[in-house]
N, C-alpha and C positions, 0 to 999 in steps of 0.2 A: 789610445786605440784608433781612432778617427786619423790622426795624422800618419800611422803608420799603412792605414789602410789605405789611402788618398795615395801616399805614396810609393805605393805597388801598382799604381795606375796610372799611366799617361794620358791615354784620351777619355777623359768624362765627361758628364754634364754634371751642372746642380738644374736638381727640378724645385721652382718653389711653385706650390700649390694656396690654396686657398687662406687666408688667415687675415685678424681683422690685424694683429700687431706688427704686421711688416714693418714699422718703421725700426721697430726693435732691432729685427734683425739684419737690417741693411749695412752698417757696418761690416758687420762678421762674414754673413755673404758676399760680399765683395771682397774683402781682404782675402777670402778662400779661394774664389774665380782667378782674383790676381795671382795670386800664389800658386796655385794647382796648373794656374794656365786652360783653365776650364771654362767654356761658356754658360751664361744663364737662361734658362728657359722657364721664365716667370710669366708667369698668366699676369690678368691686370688685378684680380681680385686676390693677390698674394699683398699687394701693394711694391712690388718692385719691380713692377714692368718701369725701367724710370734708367736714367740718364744715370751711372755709375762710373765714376774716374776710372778708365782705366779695365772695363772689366767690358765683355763681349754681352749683351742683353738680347736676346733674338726676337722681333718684334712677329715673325711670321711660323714659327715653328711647326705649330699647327698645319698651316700645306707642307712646309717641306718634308714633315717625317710623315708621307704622304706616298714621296717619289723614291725613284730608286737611287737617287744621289744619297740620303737618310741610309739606304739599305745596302750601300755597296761597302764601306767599312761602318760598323756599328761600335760604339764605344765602349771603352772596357768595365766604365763604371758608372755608376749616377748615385746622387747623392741628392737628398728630399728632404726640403723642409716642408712646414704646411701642411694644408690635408689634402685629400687625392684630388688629383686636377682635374678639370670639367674637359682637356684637351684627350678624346677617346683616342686619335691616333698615336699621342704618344701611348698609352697603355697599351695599346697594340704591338706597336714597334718596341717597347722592353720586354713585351710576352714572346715576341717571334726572336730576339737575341737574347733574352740573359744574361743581361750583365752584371757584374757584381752590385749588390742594390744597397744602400745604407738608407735607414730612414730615422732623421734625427724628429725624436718624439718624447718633448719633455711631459706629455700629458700621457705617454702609455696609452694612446688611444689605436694605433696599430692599425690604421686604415691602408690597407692592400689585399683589395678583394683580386690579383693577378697571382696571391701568394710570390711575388718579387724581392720580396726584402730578405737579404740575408745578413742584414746586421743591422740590428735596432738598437739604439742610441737617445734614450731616455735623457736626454740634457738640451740646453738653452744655449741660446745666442753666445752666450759667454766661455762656453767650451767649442763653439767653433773656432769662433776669435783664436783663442787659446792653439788648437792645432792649427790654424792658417799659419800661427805667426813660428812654429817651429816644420813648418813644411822648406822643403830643400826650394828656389826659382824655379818652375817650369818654363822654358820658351822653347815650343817643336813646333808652333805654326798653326797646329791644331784649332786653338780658338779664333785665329784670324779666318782660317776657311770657314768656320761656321758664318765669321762676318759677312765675309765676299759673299756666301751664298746667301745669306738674307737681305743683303743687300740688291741681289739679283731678284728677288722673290719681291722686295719693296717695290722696284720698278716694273718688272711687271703687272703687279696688280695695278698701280697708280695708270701704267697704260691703258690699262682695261676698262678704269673706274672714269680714267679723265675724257675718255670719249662717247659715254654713256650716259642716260639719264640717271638720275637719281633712285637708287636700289637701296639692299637692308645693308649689304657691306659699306653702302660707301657714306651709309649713315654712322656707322661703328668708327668708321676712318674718320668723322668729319668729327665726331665728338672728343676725339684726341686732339686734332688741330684748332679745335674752337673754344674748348672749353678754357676760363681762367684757371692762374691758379691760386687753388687753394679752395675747390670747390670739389663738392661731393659725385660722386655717380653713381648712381643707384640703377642695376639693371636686371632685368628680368628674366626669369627660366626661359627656356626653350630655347630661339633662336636668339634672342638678345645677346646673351650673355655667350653665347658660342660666336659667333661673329663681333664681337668687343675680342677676346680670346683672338680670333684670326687675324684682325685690323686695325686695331688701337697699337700706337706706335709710342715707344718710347719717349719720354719727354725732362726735361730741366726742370720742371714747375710741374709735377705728379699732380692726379688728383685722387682722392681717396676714392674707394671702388669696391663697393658693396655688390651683395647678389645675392638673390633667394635660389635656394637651389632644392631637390627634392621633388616627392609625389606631389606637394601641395605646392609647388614654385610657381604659379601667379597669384596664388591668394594674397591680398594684403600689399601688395608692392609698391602700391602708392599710398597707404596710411605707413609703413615702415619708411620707404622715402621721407614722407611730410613730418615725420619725428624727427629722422635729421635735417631738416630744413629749420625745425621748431628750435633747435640747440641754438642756430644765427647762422650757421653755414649756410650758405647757396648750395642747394643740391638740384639734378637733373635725373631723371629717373626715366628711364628708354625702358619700353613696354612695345607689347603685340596688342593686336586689338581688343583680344578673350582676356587677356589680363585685366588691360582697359577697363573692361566690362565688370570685370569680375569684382573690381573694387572701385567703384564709383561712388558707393557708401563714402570711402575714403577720401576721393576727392571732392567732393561737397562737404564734407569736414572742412577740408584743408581750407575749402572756398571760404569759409565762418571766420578761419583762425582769426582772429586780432593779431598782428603784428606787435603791438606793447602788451601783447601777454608774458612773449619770450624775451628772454635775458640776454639772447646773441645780442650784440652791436651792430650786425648786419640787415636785426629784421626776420621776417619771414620772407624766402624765395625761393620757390619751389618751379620748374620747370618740367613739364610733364611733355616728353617725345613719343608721338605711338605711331609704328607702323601699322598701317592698316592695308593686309595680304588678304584677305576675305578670311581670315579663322585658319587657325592649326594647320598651316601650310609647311611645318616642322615634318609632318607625318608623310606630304609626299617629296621627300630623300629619303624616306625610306624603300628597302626591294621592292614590295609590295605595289608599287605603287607602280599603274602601268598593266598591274597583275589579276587586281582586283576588277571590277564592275566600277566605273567611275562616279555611278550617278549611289553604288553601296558605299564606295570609299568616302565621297563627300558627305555622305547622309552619317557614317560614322566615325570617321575620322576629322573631316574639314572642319566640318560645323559650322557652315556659313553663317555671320548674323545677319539678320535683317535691314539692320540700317549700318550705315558708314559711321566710322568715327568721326568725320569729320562734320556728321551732322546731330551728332550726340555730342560733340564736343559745341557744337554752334547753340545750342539749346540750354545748355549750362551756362555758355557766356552769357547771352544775354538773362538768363535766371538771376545769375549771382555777381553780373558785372564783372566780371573778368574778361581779360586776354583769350584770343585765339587764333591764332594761325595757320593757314591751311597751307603749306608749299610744294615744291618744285622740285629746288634746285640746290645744289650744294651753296652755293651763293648768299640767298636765302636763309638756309639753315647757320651756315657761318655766324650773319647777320643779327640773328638772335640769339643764340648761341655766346657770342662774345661778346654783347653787349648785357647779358645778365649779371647777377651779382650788386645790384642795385635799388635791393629790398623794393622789387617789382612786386611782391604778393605771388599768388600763382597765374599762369600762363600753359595753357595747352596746347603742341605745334603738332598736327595733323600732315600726314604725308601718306599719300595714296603707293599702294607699290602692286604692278602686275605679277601674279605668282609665278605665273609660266617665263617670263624672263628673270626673274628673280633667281628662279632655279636655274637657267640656264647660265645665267651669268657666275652663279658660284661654280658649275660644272666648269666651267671655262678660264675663272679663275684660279682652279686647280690646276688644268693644264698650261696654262698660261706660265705657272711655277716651276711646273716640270721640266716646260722648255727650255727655260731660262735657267734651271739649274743644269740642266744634260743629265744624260746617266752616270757620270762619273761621278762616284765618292767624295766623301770628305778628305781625302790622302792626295787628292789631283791638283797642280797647283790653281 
C-alpha cells in the first residue's frame, strides 16, 4: 500500500518527528528519500537530523516553511514517522495545503491533532524498507531544490550569527559543531529544544538527542539528563534558567554521584548549559506581547528571578567543588564543549543572554532566510 501510494506522488517530504529508536529506522528512511527522491525533514530528537548517503536532510526547515518559497509550490505528499514534531510551522504549512498525509504508526498511537493524515499505516521500519525497495527511481530535481534552498538558509543564518555576540541560536548551532561524538543531548522545553530544531546542523558523528517536552517540560531536566550521564555516556543537557531553577534538587544530586557507582566506562559526565534571558522570555514571541502592560506581562509571564544563574551556579561550585563557567563567546563555548567526554564529573557553563536582542536577532534570522531564499518556489531552478 505505501509504495503504491509514494508513488502517485512526485514531490514529497518524509517528516520524522520525535522518537527515542531512530537508529532503527535510519536505514529504511533513507532508502525511501533515496528512492522517492524525497527530502528529509528530521527534527534532532527523531535522531536522524544526521549525515545520510545520498538522501537530502534539511538542517533549517523550520524558517524555511516560514517564507513564501515553502508556499509557492507545496508538495504533493508527506510521509511521517515518529511523533508529532515540536516544528509548529511545519504543522501550519501542511494545514494551509493538504497534502496527501501518510503516517507510519506501528504503535496505533495516531498523533495528529491537524486531523492531516489520511493514510495510517500501523507497521515498522521493516515495511518501509520493504516499499522503498519496490518503489520505481525518482530523479525530477525536486529534492536537490530543497538542498540549494537550505543551503541558502545555512548561510545566511551563519552570516547573522558570525557577526554577533553570543545569543540562544548560536548556542543551539554551537552544540552541533562542538559536541563529540557519541555523546548525549539532553534539551529542554520551551525555547531550548525549538532553537536545537532551527540550528543544529546535520552531522557524520550524530549525537543522541533527548527532550522533555509537554505542560511539565522543565521539570526534572537535569535529574533525567544526569541518568544518562549515570549509564557512562557524556551527556550535555541545555536548559533556561526557570528550568535551572526548577531542578537543582537534581543537580546537587548529580554533584554527590560517585563516578564508581556507575558501570559506563566513561564515568560520570554530565555538562549542564543554561541560558540565563531573565525567565520565560519564550512568552514575549508571543502577539501579546507589546499588547499587554509590560510591568503585568513581566510580573505574569517573565518571571524574573532574583538572582543570576551564574551566581547560583558559583555557590554550588564552591559548595560541592565542582566546575563553573561563566562565558561569552562561541570560542569559549566550543572550548568546553569539545573537550568533554573525559569523565570530568559535572560542570555548569553559564551564559548571560540579553532578551530584547535575543528576540530580535531571531526576528532577523527569519528574514534573513526569506531573502536568501526569494519568493520563488521549490519548481525555480
Amino acid at each position: 500500500m505505501l509504495t503504491e501510494w509514494a508513488q502517485a506522488h512526485e514531490r514529497g517530504v518524509v517528516v520524522a518527528g520525535p522518537m527515542w529508536d531512530g537508529d532503527r529506522w535510519a536505514d529504511a528512511v533513507a532508502a525511501f528519500c533515496r528512492r522517492a527522491g524525497w527530502p528529509l525533514l528530521a527534527e534532532p530528537c527523531s535522531q536522524l537530523r544526521r549525515e545520510l548517503d545520498g538522501v537530502v536532510v534539511t538542517d533549517h526547515h523550520d524558517l524555511l516553511l516560514r517564507t513564501a518559497w515553502a508556499d509557492a509550490e507545496p508538495p504533493d505528499a508527506v510521509l511521517r514517522v515518529g511523533g508529532a514534531p515540536t516544528c509548529k510551522p511545519l504543522r501550519l504549512w501542511t494545514e494551509r495545503h493538504r497534502p496527501a498525509f501518510a503516517l507510519v504508526d506501528p504503535a496505533s498511537t495516531w498523533t495528529d491533532a491537524s486531523f492531516s493524515v489520511s493514510l495510517h499505516l500501523p507497521v515498522g521500519p521493516d515495511a518501509v524498507a520493504d516499499a522503498a525497495g519496490k518503489l520505481a527511481f525518482v530523479e525530477s530535481g525536486w529534492a536537490q531544490r530543497w538542498a540549494d534552498a537550505d543551503a541558502r538558509a545555512g548561510a545566511a543564518i551563519d552570516a547573522v550569527l558570525d557577526a554577533e555576540p553570543l545569543l540562544e541560536a548560536g548556542v543551539a548551532r554551537q552544540l552541533g559543531r562542538s559536541l563529540p561524538g557519541g555523546h548525549a543531548l539532553y534539551v529542554s522545553n520551551s525555547m531550548p529544544v525549538r532553537d536545537v530544531d532551527s540550528y543544529l546542523r546535520a552531522r557524520s558523528e550524530p549525537s543522541t538527542v533527548h527532550a522533555h517536552r509537554g505542560a511539565s517540560g522543565i521539570d526534572g531536566i537535569i535529574s533525567a539528563a544526569a541518568g544518562v550521564a549515570a549509564s557512562g555516556t557524556p551527556t550535555t543537557v541545555l536548559v533556561g534558567d526557570l528550568a535551572f531553577r526548577h531542578d537543582l534538587g537534581g543537580l546537587v544530586g548529580a554533584f554527590d554521584t560517585e563516578p564508581a557507582a556507575h558501570g559506563g566506562p566513561g564515568g560520570f559526565d554530565l555538562t549542564v548549559v543554561v541560558v540565563d534571558n531573565g525567565g520565560g522570555t519564550i512568552f514575549s514571541f508571543l502577539p501579546a506581547y507589546g499588547v499587554i502592560d509590560p510591568a503585568a506581562f513581566d510580573r505574569l509571564l517573565t518571571t524574573p528571578p532574583g538572582r543570576s544563574s551564574a551566581e547560583l551556579a558559583s555557590g554550588l561550585s564552591a559548595a560541592m567543588d565542582c566546575e563553573h563557567h561563566h562565558i561569552e563567546s562561541c570560542d569559549e563555548l566550543h572550548a568546553l564543549l569539545s573537550g568533554s567526554g573525559s569523565n570530568r564529573g559535572v560542570r555548569v557553563i553559564t551564559i548571560d543572554i540579553d532578551a530584547d536582542a535575543n528576540r530580535d536577532q531571531h526576528r532577523r534570522l527569519a528574514d534573513a532566510v526569506a531573502t536568501a531564499v526569494g519568493d520563488a518556489g521549490p519548481s525555480s531552478p
